[in-house]
N, C-alpha and C positions, 0 to 999 in steps of 0.2 A: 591623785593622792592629795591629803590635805585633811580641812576643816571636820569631815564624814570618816576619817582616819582614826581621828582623837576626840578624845573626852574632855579634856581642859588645854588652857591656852600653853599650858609648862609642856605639854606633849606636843603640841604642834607647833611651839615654837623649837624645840628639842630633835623632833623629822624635819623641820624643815632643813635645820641645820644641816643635821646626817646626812639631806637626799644633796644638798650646795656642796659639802665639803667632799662627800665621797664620789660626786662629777668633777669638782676639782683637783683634790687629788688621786682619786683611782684608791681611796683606804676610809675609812672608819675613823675619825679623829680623837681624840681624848678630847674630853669640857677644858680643859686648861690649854690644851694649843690651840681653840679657837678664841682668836683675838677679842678682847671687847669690844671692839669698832664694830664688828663682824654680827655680833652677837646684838650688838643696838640697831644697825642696819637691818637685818632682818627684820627684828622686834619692829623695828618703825613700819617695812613693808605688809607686815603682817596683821599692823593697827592692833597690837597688844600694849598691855601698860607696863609702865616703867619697870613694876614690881612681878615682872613673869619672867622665871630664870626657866635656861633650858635645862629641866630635870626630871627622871621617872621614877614615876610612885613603886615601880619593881625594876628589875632585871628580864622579868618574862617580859615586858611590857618593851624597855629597849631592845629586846633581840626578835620582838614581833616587827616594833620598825625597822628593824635591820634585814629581815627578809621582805620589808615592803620596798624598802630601796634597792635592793638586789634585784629586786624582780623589774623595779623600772628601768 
């Protein structure tokens, strides 16, 4: 899962999230409970730029990675 996942960096940085936080905590997080530390730390592992927020261009588009992270 990854890069061949998504279409722009807002989406893969946006899965990456979901797939970290929902091994973390066993749930789906809201964009506001994941820390910004959290949220740069990623960004930095994932060699994105500063200016790329975790966001989806839909709703179908979030709950397609939501059954990509269910499934791993």
């Amino acid at each position: 899962m990854g890069a061949g996942e998504t279409d722009t960096d807002e989406h893969l940085l946006a899965l990456t999230l979901a797939l970290k936080c929902f091994q973390r905590l066993g749930r789906f997080a809201k964009a506001r409970e994941v820390p910004p530390v959290v949220v740069e730390h990623v960004r930095r592992c994932l060699e994105v730029g500063e200016d790329v927020a975790p966001v989806y261009a839909s709703p179908r588009t979030a709950e397609s990675h939501r059954v990509l992270v269910r499934r791993r």
